[in-house]
C-alpha positions as CSV (number, residue, x, y, z in Angstrom):
1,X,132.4,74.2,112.9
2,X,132.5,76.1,115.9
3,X,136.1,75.9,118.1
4,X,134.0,74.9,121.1
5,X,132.8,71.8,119.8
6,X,136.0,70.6,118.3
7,X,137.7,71.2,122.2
8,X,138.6,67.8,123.0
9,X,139.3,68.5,126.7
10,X,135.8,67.4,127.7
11,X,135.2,64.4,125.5
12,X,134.1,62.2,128.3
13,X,132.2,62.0,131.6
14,X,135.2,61.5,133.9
15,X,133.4,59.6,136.9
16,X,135.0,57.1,139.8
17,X,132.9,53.7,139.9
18,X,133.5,51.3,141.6
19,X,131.5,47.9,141.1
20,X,129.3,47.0,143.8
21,X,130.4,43.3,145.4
22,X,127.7,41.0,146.2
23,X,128.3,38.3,148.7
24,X,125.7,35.7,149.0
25,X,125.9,34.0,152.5
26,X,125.0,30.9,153.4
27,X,124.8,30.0,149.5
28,X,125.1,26.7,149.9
29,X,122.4,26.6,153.2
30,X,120.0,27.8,150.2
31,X,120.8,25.9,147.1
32,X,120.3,22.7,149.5
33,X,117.1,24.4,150.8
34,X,115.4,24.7,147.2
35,X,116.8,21.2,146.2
36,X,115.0,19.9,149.1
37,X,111.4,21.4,148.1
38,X,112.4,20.6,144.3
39,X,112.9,16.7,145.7
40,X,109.9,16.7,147.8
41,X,106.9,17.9,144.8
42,X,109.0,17.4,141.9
43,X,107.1,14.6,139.3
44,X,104.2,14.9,141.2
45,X,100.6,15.0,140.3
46,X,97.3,16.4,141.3
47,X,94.5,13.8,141.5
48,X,90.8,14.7,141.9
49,X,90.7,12.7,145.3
50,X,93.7,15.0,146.7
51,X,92.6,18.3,145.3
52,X,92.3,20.1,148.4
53,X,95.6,18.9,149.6
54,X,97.0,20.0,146.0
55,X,95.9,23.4,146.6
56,X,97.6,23.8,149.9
57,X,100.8,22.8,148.8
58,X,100.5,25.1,145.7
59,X,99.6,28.3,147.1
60,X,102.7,27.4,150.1
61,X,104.8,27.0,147.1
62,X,103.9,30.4,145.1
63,X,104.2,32.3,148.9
64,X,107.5,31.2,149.3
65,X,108.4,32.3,145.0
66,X,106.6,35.3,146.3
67,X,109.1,36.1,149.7
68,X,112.1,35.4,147.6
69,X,111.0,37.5,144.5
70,X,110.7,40.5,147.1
71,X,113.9,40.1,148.7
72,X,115.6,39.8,145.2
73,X,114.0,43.2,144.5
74,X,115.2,44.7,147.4
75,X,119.0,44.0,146.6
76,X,118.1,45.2,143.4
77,X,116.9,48.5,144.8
78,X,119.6,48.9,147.1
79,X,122.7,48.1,144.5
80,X,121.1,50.6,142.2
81,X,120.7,53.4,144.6
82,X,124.4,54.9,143.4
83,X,123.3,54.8,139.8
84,X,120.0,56.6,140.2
85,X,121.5,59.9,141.6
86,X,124.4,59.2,139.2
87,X,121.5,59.6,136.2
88,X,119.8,62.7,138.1
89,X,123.0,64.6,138.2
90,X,123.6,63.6,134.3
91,X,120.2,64.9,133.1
92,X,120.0,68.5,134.7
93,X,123.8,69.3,133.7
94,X,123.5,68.0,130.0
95,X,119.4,69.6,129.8
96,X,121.1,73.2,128.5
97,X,123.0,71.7,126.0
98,X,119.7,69.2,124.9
99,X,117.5,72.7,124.7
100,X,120.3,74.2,122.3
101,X,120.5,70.9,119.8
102,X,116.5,70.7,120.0
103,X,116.6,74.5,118.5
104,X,118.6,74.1,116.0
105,X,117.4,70.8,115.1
106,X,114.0,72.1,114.6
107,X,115.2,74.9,112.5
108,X,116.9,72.7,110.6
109,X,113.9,70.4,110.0
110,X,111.7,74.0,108.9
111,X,113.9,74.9,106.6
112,X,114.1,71.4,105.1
113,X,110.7,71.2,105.2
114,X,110.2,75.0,103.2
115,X,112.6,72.9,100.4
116,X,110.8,70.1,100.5
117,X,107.2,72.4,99.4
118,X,109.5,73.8,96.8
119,X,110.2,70.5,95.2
120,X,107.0,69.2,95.1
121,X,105.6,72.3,94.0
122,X,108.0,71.7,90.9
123,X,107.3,68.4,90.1
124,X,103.3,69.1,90.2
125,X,103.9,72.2,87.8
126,X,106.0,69.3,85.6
127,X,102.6,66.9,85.5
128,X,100.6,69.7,84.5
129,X,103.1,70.5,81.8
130,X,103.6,67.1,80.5
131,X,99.7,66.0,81.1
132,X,98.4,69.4,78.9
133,X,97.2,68.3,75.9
134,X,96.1,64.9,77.0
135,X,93.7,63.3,79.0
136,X,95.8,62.1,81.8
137,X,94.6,63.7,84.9
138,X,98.0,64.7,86.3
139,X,96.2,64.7,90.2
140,X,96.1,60.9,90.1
141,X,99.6,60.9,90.5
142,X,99.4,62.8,94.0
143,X,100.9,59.4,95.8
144,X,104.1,59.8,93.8
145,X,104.9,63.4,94.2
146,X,106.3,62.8,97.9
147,X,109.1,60.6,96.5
148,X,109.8,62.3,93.2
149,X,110.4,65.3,95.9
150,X,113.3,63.8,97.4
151,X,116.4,66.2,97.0
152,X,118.3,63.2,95.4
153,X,116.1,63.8,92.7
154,X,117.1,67.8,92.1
155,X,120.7,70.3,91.8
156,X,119.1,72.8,94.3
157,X,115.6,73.5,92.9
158,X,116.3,72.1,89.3
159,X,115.3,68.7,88.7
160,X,117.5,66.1,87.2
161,X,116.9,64.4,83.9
162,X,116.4,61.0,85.9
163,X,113.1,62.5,87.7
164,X,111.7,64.1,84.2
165,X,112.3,60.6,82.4
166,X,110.5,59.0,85.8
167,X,107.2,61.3,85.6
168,X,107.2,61.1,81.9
169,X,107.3,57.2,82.0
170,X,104.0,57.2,84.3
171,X,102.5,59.3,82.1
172,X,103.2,57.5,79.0
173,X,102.1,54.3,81.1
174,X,98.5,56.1,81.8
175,X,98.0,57.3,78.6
176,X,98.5,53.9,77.0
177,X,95.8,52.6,79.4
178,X,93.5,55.1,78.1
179,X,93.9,54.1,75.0
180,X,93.1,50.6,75.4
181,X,90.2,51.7,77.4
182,X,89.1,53.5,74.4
183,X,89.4,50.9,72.0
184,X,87.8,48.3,74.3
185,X,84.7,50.8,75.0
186,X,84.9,51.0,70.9
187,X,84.7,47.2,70.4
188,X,82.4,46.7,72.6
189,X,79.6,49.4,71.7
190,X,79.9,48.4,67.9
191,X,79.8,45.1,68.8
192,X,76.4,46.0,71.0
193,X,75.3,47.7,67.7
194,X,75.2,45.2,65.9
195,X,73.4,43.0,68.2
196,X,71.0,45.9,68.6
197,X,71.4,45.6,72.6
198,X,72.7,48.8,74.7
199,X,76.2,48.6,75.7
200,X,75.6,50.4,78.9
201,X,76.3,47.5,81.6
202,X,78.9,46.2,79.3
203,X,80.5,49.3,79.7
204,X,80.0,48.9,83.9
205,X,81.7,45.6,83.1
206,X,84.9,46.9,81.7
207,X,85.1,49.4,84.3
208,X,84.7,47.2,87.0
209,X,88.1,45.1,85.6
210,X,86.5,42.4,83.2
211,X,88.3,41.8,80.1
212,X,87.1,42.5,76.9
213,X,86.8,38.7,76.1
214,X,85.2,37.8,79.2
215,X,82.3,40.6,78.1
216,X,82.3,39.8,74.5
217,X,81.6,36.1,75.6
218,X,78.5,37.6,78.1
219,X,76.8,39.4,75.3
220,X,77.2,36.8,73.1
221,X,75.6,34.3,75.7
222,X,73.2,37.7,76.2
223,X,71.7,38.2,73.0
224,X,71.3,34.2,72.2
225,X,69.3,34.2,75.5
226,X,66.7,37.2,73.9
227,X,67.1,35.6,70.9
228,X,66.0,32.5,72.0
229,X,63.1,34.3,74.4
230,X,61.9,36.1,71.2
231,X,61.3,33.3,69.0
232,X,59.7,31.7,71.5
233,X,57.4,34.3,72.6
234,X,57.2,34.9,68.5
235,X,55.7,31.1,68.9
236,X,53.5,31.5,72.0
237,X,51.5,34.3,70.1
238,X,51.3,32.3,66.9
239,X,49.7,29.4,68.6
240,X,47.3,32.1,71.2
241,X,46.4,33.7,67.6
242,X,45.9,30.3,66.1
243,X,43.7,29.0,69.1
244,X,41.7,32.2,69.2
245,X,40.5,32.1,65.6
246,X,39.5,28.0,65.8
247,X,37.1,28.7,69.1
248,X,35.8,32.0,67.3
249,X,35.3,29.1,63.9
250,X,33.7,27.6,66.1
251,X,31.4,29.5,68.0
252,X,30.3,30.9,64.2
253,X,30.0,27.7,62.8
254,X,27.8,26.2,66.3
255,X,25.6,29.4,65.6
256,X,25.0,29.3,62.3
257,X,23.8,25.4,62.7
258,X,21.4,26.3,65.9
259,X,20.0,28.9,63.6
260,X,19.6,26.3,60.8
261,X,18.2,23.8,62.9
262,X,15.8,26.4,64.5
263,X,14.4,27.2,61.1
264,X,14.0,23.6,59.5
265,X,12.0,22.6,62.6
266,X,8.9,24.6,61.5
267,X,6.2,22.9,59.4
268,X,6.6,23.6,55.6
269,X,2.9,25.3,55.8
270,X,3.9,27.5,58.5
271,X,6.8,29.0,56.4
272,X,4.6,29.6,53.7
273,X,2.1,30.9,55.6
274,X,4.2,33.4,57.4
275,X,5.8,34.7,54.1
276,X,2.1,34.9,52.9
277,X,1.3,36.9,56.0
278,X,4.5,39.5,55.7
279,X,3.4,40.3,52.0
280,X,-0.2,41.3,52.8
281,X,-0.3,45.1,52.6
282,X,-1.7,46.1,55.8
283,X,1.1,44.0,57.9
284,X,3.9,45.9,55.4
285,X,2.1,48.9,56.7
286,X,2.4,48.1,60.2
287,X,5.9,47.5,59.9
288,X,6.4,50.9,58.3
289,X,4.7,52.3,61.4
290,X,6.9,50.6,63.6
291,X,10.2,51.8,61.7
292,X,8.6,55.0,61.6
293,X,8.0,55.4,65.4
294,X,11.4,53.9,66.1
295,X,13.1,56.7,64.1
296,X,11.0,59.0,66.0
297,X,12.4,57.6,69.5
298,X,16.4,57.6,67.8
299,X,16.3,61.3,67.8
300,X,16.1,61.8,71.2
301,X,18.5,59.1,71.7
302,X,22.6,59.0,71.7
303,X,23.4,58.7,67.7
304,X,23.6,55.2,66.6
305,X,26.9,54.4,66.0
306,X,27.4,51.6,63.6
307,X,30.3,49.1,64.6
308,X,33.6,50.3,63.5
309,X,35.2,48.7,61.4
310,X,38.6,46.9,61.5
311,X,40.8,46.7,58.6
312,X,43.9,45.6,58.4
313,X,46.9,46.2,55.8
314,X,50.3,45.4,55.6
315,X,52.7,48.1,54.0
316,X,56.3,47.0,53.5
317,X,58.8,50.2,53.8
318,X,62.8,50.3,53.4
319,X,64.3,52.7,55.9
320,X,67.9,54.1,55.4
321,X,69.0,55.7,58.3
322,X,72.2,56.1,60.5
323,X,71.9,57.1,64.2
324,X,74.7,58.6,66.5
325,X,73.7,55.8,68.8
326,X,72.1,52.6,70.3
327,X,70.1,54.4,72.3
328,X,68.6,57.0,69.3
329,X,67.9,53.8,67.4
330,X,66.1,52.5,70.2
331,X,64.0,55.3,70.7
332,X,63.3,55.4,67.2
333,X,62.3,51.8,66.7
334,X,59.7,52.3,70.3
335,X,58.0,55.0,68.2
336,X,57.4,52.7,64.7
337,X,56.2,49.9,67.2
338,X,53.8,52.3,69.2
339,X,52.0,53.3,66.0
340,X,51.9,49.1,65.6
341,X,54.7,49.1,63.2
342,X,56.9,46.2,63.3
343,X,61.1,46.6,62.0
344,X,63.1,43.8,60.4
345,X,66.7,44.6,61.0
346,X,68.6,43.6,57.4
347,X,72.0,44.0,56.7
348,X,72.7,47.0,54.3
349,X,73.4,44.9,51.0
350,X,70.2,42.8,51.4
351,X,67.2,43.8,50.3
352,X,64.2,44.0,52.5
353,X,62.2,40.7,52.1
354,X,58.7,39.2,53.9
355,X,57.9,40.3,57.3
């Protein structure tokens, strides 16, 4: 340390004060002045009746707070006169020696700040060497690096054993929660798979902070509620399905006796007589004609196209097939029912029975 700073010969600002007496005259005069006022108003209260009277005596009172406060301030100012070119004098003799300290204080705090860059720059290129390999993102822990950088922490640039067993300890903290993110993801799509639901917002779920629990008891409730929706949609169809055939029953059934009743109104002569009269050969003739002259008008016509036909067959087939996925089965299963398939999901050791 430098021989000037250690002189002691100047270790103190060597100044003559002497304190400033303050007489107050008349003390007693005032003290019985304000006791008087104090006697006068003290206890009492404003009433509605003698607000305007109550306002006078306020504002005499705060103008009279008001003369003495200024008068206080004016001692004050005068007492303190000595002092304030006292402080004047102190602050241009000791700037010189303020503008020195600054510079070297603010090359002290570059220099530590340089070290500072140099630490941290160690302790980042330490979480990318302990993170490689795994999949801990070692910029998540760019809060921490600040206070693993503290030079308590290092022998010059080297770090100490207590700062390597601190990073490695978050580490090993994140990659434990990546594992049980893992298996929880796991659990939770197989358990999806097996419901045959997607685990998608399940997923969202556990990311958002539920528990595995809490979301194994939503897609429980989940799939009993489309359960419960399909059965009863299942039902709804049924009974449409059921209703439809019964009215088309009896719409067949209502023509069928209209036609009967149509034809056992006519005489018995009249039936004979008209089967008599479609034998005779000139009226089969005539007929002919009339078929004849209708083909005639179907070739210049749009093809007659007979009524297609509807049939329906119900083939029962065993699929055995493994997807990556929820989604691929999903996809796969929309295609069967497109083509107006219909899947029965059965465990592997049953065997397929009636749809």
């Amino acid at each position: 340390m430098s021989e000037v700073i250690e002189n002691q010969e100047v270790k103190d600002i060597q100044i003559e004060f002497k304190p400033a007496a303050i007489n107050i005259l008349e003390e007693e005069k005032f003290k019985e002045y304000i006791d008087k006022v104090v006697a006068e108003y003290k206890g009492h209260v404003p009433k509605a009746d003698n607000l305007t009277a109550d306002r006078k005596t306020r504002a005499k009172l705060n103008g009279l707070m008001t003369n003495l406060e200024a008068r206080r301030k004016e001692i004050k100012k005068e007492i303190n006169v000595p002092y304030t070119e006292f402080e004047s004098w102190y602050k241009k003799a000791i700037k010189p020696m303020q503008d020195v300290t600054s510079t070297i204080d603010a090359g002290i705090k570059k220099i530590e700040a340089e070290q500072k860059e140099a630490r941290k720059k160690v302790v980042h290129e330490l979480l990318v060497d302990l993170t490689t390999d795994t999949e801990v993102d070692s910029r998540i822990f760019e809060s921490f690096v600040d206070d693993w950088a503290k030079s308590s922490n290092f022998n010059d640039n080297k770090p100490k054993k207590q700062l390597i067993d601190s990073i490695t300890y978050v580490i090993d903290g994140e990659k434990q929660k990546i594992d049980e993110y893992k298996s929880a993801k796991q659990s939770i799509s197989d358990f999806c798979f097996g419901n045959n639901i997607t685990s998608t917002p399940y997923i969202r779920m556990l990311d958002s902070g539920k528990t595995v629990s809490e979301i194994m008891a939503v897609i429980t409730e989940d799939v009993l509620f489309e359960k419960q929706r399909k059965e009863a949609e299942e039902k709804r169809k049924e009974a449409e399905k059921q209703r439809q055939a019964e009215l088309e029953k009896q719409q067949q059934e209502y023509e069928t006796r209209k036609l009967e009743e149509s034809f056992n109104a006519l005489p018995s002569h009249v039936v004979q007589e008209n089967a008599r009269a479609l034998s005779q050969p000139e009226v089969v003739e005539h007929v002919k004609e009339e078929f004849d002259k209708k083909t005639e008008q179907s070739h210049s016509e749009p093809p007659y196209q007979a009524p297609e036909q509807i049939y329906h067959a119900v083939i029962l087939v065993e699929f055995d097939i493994k997807f990556g996925d929820i989604e691929a089965k999903d996809e796969w299963k929309k295609d069967i029912e497109k083509s107006g398939g219909r899947i029965k999901e059965v465990p592997v050791w049953e065997k397929i029975k009636n749809i």
